[in-house]
C-alpha positions in Angstrom: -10.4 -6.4 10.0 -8.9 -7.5 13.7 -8.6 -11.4 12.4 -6.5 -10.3 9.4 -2.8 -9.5 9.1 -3.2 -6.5 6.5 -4.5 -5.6 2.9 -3.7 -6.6 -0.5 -4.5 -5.5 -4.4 -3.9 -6.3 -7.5 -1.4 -4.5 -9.6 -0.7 -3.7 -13.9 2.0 -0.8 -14.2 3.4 -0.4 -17.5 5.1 2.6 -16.3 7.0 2.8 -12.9 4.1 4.4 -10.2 4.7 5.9 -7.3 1.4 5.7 -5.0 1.2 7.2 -1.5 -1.7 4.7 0.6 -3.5 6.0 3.2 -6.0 4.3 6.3 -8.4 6.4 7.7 -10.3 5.8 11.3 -13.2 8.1 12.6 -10.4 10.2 14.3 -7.3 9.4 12.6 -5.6 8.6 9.3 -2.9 6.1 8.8 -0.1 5.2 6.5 2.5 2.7 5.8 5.4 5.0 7.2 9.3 3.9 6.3 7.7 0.6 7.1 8.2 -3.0 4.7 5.5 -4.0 2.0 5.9 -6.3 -0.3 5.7 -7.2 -4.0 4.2 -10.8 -5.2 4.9 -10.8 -8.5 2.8 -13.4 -10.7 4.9 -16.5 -10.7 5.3 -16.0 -7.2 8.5 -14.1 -6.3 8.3 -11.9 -3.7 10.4 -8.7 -2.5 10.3 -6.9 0.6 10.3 -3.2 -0.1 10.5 -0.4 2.6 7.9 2.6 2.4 9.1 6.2 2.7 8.6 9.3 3.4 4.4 10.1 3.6 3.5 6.3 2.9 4.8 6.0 -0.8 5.2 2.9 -2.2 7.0 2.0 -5.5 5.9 -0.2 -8.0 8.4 -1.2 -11.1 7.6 -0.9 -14.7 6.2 -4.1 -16.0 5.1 -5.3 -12.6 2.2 -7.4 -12.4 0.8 -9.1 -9.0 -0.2 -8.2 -5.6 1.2 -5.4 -3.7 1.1 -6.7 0.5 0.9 -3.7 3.5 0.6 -5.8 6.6 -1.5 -3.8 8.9 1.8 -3.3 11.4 3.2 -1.1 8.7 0.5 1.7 9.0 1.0 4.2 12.4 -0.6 7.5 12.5 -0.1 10.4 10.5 0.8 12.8 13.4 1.6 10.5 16.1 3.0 7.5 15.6 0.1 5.6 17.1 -0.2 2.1 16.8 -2.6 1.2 13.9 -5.9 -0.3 15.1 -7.3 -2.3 12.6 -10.9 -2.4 14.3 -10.9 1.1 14.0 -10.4 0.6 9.8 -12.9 2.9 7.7 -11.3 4.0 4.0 -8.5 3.5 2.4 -7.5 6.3 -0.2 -4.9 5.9 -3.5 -2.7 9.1 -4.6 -0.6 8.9 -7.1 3.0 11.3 -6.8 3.2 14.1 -10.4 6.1 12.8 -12.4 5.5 8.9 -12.3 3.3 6.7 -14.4 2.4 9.6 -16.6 3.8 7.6 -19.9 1.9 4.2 -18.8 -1.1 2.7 -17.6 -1.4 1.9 -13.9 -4.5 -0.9 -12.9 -5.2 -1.6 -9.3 -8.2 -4.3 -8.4 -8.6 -6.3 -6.1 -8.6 -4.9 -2.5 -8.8 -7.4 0.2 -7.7 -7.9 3.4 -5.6 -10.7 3.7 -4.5 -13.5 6.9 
């Protein structure tokens, strides 16, 4: 993943979601900490969010399109290392209690993106 810029999926909330993102290294997990992403929607618009507190990102209700994390976004859990995107093994989706319980929520997709 060192020639690419960061990931991207495909998002369907009918609710709004709250999803926390996580990178994991052989040593080291990773998340988009109080850090921007950003929300393609499909016609094309996009909106620069901020993440916050453990790597949360938001999406709207009714949302549909991509969800961008450029890989600068993502520091250590614990430390505030630097990301290394060579180092990139899994990626793991939680979702907060309380959100997108009344809707569904569809992610496909995943890709890393230039």
């Amino acid at each position: 993943f060192e020639n690419y810029s960061g990931i991207e999926f495909y998002v369907s909330s009918e609710a709004t979601s709250i999803i926390s993102v996580q990178a994991d290294a052989p040593y080291r997990s990773y998340i988009p900490k109080e850090k921007p992403y950003f929300l393609i929607d499909k016609n094309g618009g996009i909106t620069e969010r901020e993440t916050y507190l453990n790597g949360y990102i938001s999406i709207p209700a009714g949302f549909e399109g991509t969800v961008r994390i450029p890989f600068d976004s993502f520091e250590a859990y614990d430390a505030g290392t630097a990301f290394e995107a060579s180092e990139f093994s899994d990626l793991y989706f939680s979702f907060a209690d309380g959100y997108g319980k009344y809707g569904k929520l569809y992610i496909d997709s995943l890709k890393a993106y230039k």
